[in-house]
N, C-alpha and C positions, 0 to 999 in steps of 0.2 A: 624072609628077613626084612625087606621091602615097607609089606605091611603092617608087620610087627614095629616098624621104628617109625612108623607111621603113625601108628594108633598110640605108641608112648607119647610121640610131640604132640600128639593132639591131647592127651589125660593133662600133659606140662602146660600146656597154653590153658585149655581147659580149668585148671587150676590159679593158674598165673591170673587169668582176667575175675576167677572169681574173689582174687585176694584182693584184686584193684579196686574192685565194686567193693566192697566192704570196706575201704580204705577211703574210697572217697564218702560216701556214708557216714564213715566216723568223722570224716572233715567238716562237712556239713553239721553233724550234730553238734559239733567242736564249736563251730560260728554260730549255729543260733541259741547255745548254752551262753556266750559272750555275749552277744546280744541283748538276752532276756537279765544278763546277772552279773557282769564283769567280767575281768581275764585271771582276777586272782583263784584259783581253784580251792584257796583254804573258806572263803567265804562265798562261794558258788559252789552248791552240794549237785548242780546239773553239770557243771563242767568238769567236778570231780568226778563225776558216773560216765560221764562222755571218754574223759582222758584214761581210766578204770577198763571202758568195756575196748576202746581202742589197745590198750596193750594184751586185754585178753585175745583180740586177734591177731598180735603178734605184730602191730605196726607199728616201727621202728621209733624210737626217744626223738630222733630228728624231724620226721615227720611227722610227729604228735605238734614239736615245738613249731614247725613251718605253719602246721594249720592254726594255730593260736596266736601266732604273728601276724600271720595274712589274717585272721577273722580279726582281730584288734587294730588293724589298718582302715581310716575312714574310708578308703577308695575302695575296699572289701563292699560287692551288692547285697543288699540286706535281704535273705535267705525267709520266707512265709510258707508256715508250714498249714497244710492244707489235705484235709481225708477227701477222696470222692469213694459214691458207692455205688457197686452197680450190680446184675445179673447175667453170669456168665450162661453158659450152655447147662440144659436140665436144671435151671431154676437152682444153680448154686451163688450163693451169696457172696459176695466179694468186697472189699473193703482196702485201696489201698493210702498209705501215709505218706505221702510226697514234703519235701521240702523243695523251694523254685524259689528264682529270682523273676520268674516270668511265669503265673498264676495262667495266662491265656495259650502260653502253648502248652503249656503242662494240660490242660481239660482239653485242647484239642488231640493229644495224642494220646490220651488215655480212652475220648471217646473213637477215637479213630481204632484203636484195638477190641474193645467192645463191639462195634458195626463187624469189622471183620470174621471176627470167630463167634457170629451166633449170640452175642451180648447186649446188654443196653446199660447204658452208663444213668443212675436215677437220681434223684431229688437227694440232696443233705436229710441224713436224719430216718431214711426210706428203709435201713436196713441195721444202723446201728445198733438197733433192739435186740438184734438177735447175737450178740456178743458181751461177753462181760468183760470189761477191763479188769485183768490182774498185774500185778506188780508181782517180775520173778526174780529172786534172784540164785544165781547160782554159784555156787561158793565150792572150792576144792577141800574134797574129802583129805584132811593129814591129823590122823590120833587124835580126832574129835566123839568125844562121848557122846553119842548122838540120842541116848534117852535122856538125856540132861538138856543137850541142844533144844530137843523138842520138846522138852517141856516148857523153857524159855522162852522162846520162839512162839509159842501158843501160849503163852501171856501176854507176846508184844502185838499180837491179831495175826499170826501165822495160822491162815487156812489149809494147808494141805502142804508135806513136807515128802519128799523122795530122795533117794538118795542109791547109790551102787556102790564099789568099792573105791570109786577117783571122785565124783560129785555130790553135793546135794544139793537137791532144789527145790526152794521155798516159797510157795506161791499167798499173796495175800492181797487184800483190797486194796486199789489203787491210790484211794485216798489217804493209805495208810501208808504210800511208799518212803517219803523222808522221814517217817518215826521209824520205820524197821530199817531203811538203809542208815542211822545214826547208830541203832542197837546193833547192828552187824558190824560195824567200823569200830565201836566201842570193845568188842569183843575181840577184836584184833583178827578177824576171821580173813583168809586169802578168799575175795573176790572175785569170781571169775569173769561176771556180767551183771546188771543189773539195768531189766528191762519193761519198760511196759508194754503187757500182750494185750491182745484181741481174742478171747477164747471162747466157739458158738456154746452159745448153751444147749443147743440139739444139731445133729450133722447129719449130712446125703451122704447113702453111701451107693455106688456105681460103678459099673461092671469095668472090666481093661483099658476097652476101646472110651469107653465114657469119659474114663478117669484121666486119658491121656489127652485126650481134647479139652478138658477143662484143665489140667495140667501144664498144654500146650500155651492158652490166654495166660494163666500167671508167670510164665517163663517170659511171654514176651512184657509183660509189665516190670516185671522185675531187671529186662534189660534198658529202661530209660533212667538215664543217669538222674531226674527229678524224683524219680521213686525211694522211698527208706524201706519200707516193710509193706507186704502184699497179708493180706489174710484171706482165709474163706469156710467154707462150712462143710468141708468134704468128710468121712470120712477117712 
């Protein structure tokens, strides 16, 4: 009984901390959407998609409004968003998107995890190549005629469309992201996210023990609260 109510509080915590990480992530993207565009979200299409992918995580109206308050405060630290890249273990590629109010700890703890588990933190630019930025968004599947959707959607520069019985998601050039997030909002379509990815154009793939050790480096990156998104080129 013990162990079993053990390993629940740990799933609950477990859970709990990764809804905080997400939460404070959307805060951050919250303040440097204001930053780069204002606090009005009807003429800030970044603060709209920030405010957008925060309630698809289910983070409450009040603390949507707290972070748009505190990021609209001059005393708010002004938030610089910054990629490093490096090579984890087996030559897998890595990539991740930090946002910091302090640029020099941020690279010293990212190289500091790199050194640890077998990595080397590299030059701007060193590994970029090998990823394509897409622009995804994901939109909830409700009585949408989706051979109509898709044909639409591939006249607005909709690259690749999937979909199951709850979502669909729409993947297209990055440069194309505020034409397709205008066409979607015009459509009145429920939005679930709307993200820009990192996707390799060719990927490592590596046995259990492999996968868990290079598994293990993006666990611990993804626990620095200046991190947003971690990428890499695993299969």
């Amino acid at each position: 009984m013990g162990r079993v109510f053990e390993k629940r509080k740990y799933k609950m915590f477990a859970r709990y901390d990764k809804m905080a990480k997400g939460f404070t992530r959307m805060g951050k993207e919250i303040a440097i959407a204001i930053k780069l565009g204002g606090a009005d979200p009807g003429g800030n299409a970044r603060l709209r998609i920030a405010i957008q992918n925060a309630k698809g995580l289910n983070m409450p109206k009040d603390r949507i409004d707290a972070a748009i308050k505190r990021a609209s405060s001059k005393n708010e630290a002004n938030l610089e968003e910054v990629v490093y890249e490096g090579k984890g273990p087996y030559g897998v590629a890595i990539l991740i998107e930090c946002a910091t109010d302090n640029p020099t700890r941020t690279v010293a703890n990212i190289r500091m995890n790199f050194n640890r588990n077998s990595g080397e933190l590299g030059k701007t630019g060193s590994l970029d190549y090998l990823f394509e930025r897409k622009a995804v968004f994901t939109i909830k599947n409700e009585n949408i005629n989706l051979e109509e959707l898709e044909m639409d959607l591939i006249d607005f520069g909709a690259d690749d469309i999937e979909h199951d019985a709850e979502e669909i998601v729409v993947y297209t050039p990055f440069t194309n992201f505020g034409h397709m997030q205008k066409e979607l909002e015009a459509k009145k379509l429920n939005i679930i996210s709307s993200e820009l990815e990192r996707i390799p154009n060719t990927t490592i793939e590596l046995n259990d023990e492999q996968l868990e050790e290079v598994m293990n480096l993006v666990s611990k990156f993804e626990e620095d609260d200046d991190v947003q998104k971690v990428y890499h080129n695993l299969k």
